[in-house]
N, C-alpha and C positions, 0 to 999 in steps of 0.2 A: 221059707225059713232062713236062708242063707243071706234074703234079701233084707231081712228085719235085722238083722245083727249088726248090720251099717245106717239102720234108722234113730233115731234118738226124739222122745218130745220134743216140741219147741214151746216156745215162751205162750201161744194163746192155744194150747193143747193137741194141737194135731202132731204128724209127724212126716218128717225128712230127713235128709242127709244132714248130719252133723255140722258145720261152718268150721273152716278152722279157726282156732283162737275162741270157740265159745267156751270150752272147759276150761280156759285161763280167765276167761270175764266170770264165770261159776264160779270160781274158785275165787278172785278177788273180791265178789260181790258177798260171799260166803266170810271170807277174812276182815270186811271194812264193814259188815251189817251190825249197827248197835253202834258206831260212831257220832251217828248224829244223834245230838238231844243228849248224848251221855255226858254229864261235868265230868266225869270221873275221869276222863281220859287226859284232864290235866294237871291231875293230884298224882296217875302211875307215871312210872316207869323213871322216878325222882333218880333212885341210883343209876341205871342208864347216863341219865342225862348227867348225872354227875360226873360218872368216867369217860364220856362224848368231851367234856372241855375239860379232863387232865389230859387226855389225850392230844388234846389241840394245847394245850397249853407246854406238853412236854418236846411237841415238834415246833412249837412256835419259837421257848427259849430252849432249845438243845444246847445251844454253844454254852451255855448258864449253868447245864445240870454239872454238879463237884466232880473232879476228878478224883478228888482225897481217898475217895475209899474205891480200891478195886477199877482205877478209871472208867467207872461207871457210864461218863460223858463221853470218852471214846468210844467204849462199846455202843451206847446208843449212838452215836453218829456214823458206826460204820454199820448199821442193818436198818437207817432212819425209816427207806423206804418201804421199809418195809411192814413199819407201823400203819402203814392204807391198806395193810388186809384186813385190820381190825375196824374199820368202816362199815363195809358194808355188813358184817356180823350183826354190831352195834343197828345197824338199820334195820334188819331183818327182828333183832329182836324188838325193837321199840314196835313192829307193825305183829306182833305177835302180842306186845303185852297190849298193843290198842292203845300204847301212851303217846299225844301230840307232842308231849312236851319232851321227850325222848329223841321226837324224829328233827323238830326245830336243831335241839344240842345235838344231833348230829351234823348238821350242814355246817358247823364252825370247823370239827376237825377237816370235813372236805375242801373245803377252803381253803385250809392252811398246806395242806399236802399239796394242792395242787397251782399253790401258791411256789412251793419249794422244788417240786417235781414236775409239775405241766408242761415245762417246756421239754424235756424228755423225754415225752409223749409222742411229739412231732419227727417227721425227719425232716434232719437239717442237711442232711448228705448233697453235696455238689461234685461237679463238675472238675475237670481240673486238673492243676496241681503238677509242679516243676519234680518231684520228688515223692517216693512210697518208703514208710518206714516202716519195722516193727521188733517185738520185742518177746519172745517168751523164757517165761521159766520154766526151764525142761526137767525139773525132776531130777537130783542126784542120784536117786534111787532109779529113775528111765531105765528101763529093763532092754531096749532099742533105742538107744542115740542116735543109730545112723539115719534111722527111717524119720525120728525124729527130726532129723538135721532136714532129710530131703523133703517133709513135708511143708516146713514153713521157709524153705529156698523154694516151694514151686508156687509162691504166693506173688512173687514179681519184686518180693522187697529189692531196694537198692542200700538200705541200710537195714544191720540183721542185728538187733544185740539180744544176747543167751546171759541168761543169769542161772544161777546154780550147778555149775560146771565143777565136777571132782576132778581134779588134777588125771583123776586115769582114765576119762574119756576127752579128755582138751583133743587128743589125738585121733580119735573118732570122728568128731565133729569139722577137725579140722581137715580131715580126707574127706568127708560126707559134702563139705561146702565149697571143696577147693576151685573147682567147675565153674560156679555162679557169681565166686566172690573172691577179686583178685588180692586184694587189700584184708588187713585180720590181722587184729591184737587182743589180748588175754590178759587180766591183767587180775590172779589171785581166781576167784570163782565168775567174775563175771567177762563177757569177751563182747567185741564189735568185730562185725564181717561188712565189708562195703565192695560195690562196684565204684569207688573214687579213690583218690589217693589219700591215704590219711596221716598226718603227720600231729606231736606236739603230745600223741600217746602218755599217757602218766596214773598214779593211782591218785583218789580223793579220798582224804582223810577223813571217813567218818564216824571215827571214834570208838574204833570195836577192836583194834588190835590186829586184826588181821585185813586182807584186802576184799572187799564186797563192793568196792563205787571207781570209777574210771573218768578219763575226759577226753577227749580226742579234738582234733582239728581235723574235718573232711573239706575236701576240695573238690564243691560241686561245679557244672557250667556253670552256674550264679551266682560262684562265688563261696569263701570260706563259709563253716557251719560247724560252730561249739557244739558238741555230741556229748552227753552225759550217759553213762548205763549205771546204776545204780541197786541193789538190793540190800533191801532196808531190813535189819532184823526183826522173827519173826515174834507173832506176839500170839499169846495164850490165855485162853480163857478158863479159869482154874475156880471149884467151885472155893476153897479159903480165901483166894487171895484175886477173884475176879479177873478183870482183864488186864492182863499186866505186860507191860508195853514200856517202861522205861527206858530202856535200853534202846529200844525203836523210835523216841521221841528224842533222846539226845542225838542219836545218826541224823535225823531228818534234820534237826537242830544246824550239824554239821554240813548238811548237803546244802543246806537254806544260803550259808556263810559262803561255801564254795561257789552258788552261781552267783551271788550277789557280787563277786570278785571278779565274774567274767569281762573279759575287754572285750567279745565279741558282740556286736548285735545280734545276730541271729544264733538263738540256742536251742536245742532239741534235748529233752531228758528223756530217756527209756529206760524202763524197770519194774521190776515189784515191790513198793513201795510199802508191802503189809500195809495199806491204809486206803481208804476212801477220800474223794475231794472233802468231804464236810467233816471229816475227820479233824479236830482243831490242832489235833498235834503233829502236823502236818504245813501248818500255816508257815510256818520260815518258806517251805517249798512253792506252796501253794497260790501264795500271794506273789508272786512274782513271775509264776508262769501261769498259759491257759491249758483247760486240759481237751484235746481234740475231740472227745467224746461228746464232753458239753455243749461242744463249739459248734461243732460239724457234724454228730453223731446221729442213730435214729435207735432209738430208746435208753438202754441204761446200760447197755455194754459191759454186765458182769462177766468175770471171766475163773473167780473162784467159789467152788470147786468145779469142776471140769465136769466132775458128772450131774452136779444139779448148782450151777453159779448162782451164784446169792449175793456176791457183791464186789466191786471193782476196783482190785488192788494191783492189778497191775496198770501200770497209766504211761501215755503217750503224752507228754506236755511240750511247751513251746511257749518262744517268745522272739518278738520280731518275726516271724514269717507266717501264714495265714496259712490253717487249715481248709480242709476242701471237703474231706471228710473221713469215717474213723467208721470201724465194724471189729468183731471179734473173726477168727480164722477158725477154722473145722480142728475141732480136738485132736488131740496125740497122745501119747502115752504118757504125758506127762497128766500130773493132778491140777494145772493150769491150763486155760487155756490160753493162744496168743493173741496179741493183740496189732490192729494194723491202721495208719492213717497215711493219707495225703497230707500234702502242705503246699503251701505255696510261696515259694523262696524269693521271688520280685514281686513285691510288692511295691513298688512305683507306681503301676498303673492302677 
């Protein structure tokens, strides 16, 4: 008896041990039966295939969809990726409703996704690298600064910058880091800690009134390095008034103006940008640095929210010097997580 309960028919009526994978061929042979000889399979699943190419069509022109109302077009560009969940759904149902013409319009939007995101797929991570950077935002509200402080100081950075700094823990962090990092300026809510000398300290004007963006001059073995730490005001998605980011697009506006005026070659920007690379209101910034993650990274390197990241607004960028590679750091009590790259500062050879 015990031994029949692991027996199963087979295909010319006897019986045996089960195969594995034959309940998954039953099961497809039972889903695809009536396929053939049926016209009808390419009269269904018309609206399917309908929402397969908006979909492809809305990842295709994103930078196109109106900001006018509620920046719509921002919002869809900082969760883009996340429009290829709606893929495979779309698949599954086309082989439910048995419509070909369904599963065809579905292969455009995968194409287009993986036209936009493929390479993010791959790791790019290398070797390397004259220099370790990184950057988080720790949370005003950080309930622990200080453990804060000691977990992304035991990451190896040789450049630290902290965004969202309340004037009454600047002194927290600045005992928690004293140890690792000789060098440290503060400049309004955001601060840079370095193991180099850093001179040329100043605030960046990005249009908010108060101080959120900085610029430094560090003085590595290979030479001076423009240091930007930057937070970009934060932006809300509100169900009257959608996502609205104004204020966040003028800063970025400002921060675009500021590196464009650098005299140095080699620039590094750290911060929380509230924004994603494909984010268009972001382009002053974007177009003129690369982001490490892209660059060097291995996958999509979200890093908000902390407890389930959905998308990547804190960013590591550069210009003049060559990334190596780029990962996110093990959570903290902050609602971000941080973020870390290599670079490579000689580039001559």
């Amino acid at each position: 008896m015990a031994q029949q309960a692991y027996m199963t028919e087979t295909d010319n009526g006897g019986s045996g041990p089960e195969r594995p994978g034959t309940r998954l061929r039953r099961l497809m042979r039972r889903l695809l039966v009536g396929w053939r000889g049926d016209p009808r399979i390419w009269r269904r699943g018309i609206v399917l295939a309908v929402l397969a190419l908006l979909l492809a069509l809305v990842m295709l022109v994103h930078s196109h969809v109106p900001n006018a109302i509620g920046n719509l077009g921002s919002l869809t560009e900082t969760f883009l990726p996340w429009l290829g969940l709606l893929i495979p759904v779309l698949l599954v149902l086309g082989l439910i409703r048995r419509s070909a013409t369904a599963l065809i319009a579905v292969v455009l939007p995968a194409v287009v996704w993986l036209n936009l995101f493929g390479g993010l797929l791959t790791d790019k991570t290398g070797g390397g690298g004259d220099l370790m950077v990184a950057t988080h935002n720790v949370n005003a509200d950080n309930p622990d600064p200080s453990a804060t402080a000691r977990d992304v100081a035991s990451s190896g950075a040789d450049l630290l910058a902290l965004e969202e700094l309340p004037a009454s823990a600047v002194p927290v962090y600045e005992k928690a880091l004293a140890s690792t990092y000789r060098y440290h300026a503060v400049v309004g809510t955001v601060g840079l800690w370095s193991k180099y000398p850093m001179s040329g300290v100043k605030a960046v004007d990005i249009r908010l009134g108060w101080e959120r963006a900085m610029r430094a001059t560090v003085t590595t073995p290979k030479g001076p390095l423009a240091v930007y730490v930057a937070h970009m005001p934060s932006v809300r998605v509100k169900m009257e008034a959608g996502f609205t980011a104004r204020q966040r697009d003028k800063s970025a506006d400002a921060l675009g103006e500021a590196i464009a005026d650098e005299t140095l070659k080699r620039v590094v920007l750290l911060g929380d940008l509230n924004g994603t690379m494909n984010d268009r209101a972001l382009n002053a910034v974007t177009s003129q640095l690369r982001s490490t993650q892209g660059a060097a990274g291995s996958g999509f390197g979200f890093s908000w929210p902390a407890a389930f990241p959905m998308a990547r607004i804190d960013q590591i960028m550069v210009k003049g010097v060559e990334p190596t590679s780029s990962w996110t750091l093990p959570r903290t009590n902050s609602d971000h997580l941080p973020v870390a790259a290599r670079v490579k500062l000689d580039t001559s050879s």
